[in-house]
N, C-alpha and C positions, 0 to 999 in steps of 0.2 A: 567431304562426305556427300554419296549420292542418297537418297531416299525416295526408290517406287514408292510413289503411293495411290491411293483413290480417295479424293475427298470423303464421301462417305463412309469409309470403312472403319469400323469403329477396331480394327487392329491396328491398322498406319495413325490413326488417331491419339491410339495410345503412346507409339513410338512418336510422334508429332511435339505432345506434352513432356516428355519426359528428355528431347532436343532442348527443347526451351526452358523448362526447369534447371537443366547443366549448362546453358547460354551458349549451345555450339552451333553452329552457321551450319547450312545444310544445302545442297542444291535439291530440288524440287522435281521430280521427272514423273510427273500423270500417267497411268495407269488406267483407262478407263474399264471398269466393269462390265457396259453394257453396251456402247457404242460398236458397232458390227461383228456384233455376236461377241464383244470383247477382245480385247485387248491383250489381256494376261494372256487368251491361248495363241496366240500367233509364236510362230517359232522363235521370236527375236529374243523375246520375252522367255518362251520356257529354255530358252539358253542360261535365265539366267536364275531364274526358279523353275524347274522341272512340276512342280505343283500346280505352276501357274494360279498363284496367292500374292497378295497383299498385304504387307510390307517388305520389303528387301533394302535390306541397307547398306549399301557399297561404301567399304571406307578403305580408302587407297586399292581399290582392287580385289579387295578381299567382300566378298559378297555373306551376307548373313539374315537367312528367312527366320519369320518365325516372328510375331512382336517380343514375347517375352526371353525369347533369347537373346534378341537385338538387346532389347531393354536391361539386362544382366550383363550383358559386353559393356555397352555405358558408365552401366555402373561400376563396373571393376576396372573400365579404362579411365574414368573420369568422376570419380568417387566421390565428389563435392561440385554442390549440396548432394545428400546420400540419399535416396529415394528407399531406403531400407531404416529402421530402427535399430540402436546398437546393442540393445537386449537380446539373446538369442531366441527366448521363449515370443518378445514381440515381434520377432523378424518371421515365426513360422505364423503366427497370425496373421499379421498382413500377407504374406504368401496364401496362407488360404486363404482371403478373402477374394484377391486377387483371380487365384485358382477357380476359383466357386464360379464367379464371370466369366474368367476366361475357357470354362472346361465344361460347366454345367451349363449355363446359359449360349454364350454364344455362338457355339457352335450347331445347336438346335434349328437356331434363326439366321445361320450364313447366308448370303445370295443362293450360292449354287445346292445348300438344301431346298432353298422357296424355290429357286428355279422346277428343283426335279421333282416337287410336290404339283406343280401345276402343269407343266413340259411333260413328263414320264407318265406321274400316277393320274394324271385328269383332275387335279383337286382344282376344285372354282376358286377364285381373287376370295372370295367371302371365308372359305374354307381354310385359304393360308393365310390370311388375317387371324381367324381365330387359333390356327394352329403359334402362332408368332405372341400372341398374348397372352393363352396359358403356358408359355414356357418362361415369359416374361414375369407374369404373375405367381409363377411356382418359385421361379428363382429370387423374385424380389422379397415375400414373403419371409424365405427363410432367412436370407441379406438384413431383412430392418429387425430381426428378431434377435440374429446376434450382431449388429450394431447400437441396437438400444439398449441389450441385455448387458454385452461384455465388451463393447467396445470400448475407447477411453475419451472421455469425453473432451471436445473441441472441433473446431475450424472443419475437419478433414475427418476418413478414416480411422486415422489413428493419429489424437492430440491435432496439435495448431500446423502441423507443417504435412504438404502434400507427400504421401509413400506409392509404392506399385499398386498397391488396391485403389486407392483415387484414379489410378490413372486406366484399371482396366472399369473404372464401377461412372466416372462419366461419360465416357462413350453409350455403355450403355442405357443409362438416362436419356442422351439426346438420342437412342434408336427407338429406347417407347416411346419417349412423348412424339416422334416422328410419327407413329404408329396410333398415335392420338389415344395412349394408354395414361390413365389417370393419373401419375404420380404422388401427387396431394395427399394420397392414402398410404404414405410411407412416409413419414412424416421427417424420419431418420435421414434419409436417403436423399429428400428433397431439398433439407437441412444442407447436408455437404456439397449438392449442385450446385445449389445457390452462392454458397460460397466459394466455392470452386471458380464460379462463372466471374467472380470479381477478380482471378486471379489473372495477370497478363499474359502469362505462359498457357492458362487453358482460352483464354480467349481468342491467343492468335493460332493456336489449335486447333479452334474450330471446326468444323466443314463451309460454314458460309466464309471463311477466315481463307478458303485456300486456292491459289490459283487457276482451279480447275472447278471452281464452284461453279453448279448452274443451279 
């Protein structure tokens, strides 16, 4: 298996964790984001995502954008350890919580929104900072409300063992606290990084963790 990715993209990051929680070996093919004018739009690249997005996961040929679709192939190809709960009613909660990051938050705060906020509309560096922390703050909000409220308590997410909502909810962690967004005040939230961060599969996860870190 091939894996476009970009260190920092908190999507290939998700698919990055979710490689190494099923222990499958993966080649590594960097993707950069911003290096001359980026990388993903050069034609070689939208040959093989038309979107020219980050992550693509090439396995024998068969190409698959998208993180959480990647991450759903995985899991139905390589089902253990299960990244899902065998409850049905807990399988749609971590799908939404999953959801909630992956649909309400991060797309808010993609590069090529920050980009066309400041590129397009003239918004100043100060302006898409603060546009990137209330959307950060709106969504975490609602996240440690029903984490502390109705989540199950332990280690992760959901109980002692990492599911799809860990894997889409520490990326965005390490995107605020990049953003020098106060975490400490989700106490919930900060709770499962933490732990999370002792885990090996999110550590070699990382972005500082990846062959293309700067």
């Amino acid at each position: 298996m091939k894996l476009y990715s970009y260190f920092r993209s908190s999507a290939s990051y998700r698919v990055r964790i979710a490689l190494n929680l099923k222990g499958l070996s993966y080649d590594y093919v960097p993707v950069h984001l911003i290096r001359g004018g980026g990388e993903q739009l050069a034609p070689a690249y939208r040959a093989i995502n038309a979107d020219a997005l980050v992550p693509v996961l090439d396995d024998g040929g068969e190409t698959i954008p998208q993180s959480l679709a990647i991450i759903e192939y995985l899991e139905e190809r390589y089902p253990e350890p299960s990244l899902l709960p065998r409850d049905v009613r807990a399988r749609a909660y971590v799908r939404s919580l999953a959801l909630q990051v992956a649909c309400e938050i991060h797309p808010l705060n993609n590069p090529r929104v920050l980009k066309y906020l400041t590129e397009t509309l003239g918004a100043t560096e100060t302006t898409k900072t603060e546009w990137y922390r209330h959307w950060i703050a709106a969504g975490f909000e609602t996240l440690e409300m029903r984490l502390s409220r109705d989540g199950c308590p332990g280690q992760f997410c959901y109980g002692d063992k990492p599911t799809l909502a860990d894997l889409c909810l520490i990326p965005q962690v390490f995107n605020a606290r990049r953003f020098k967004i106060d975490t400490q005040c989700y106490p919930t939230i900060q709770r499962i990084y933490d732990g999370a961060m002792e885990v090996d599969a999110f550590v070699r996860a990382a972005p500082g963790s990846q062959p293309d870190a700067e």
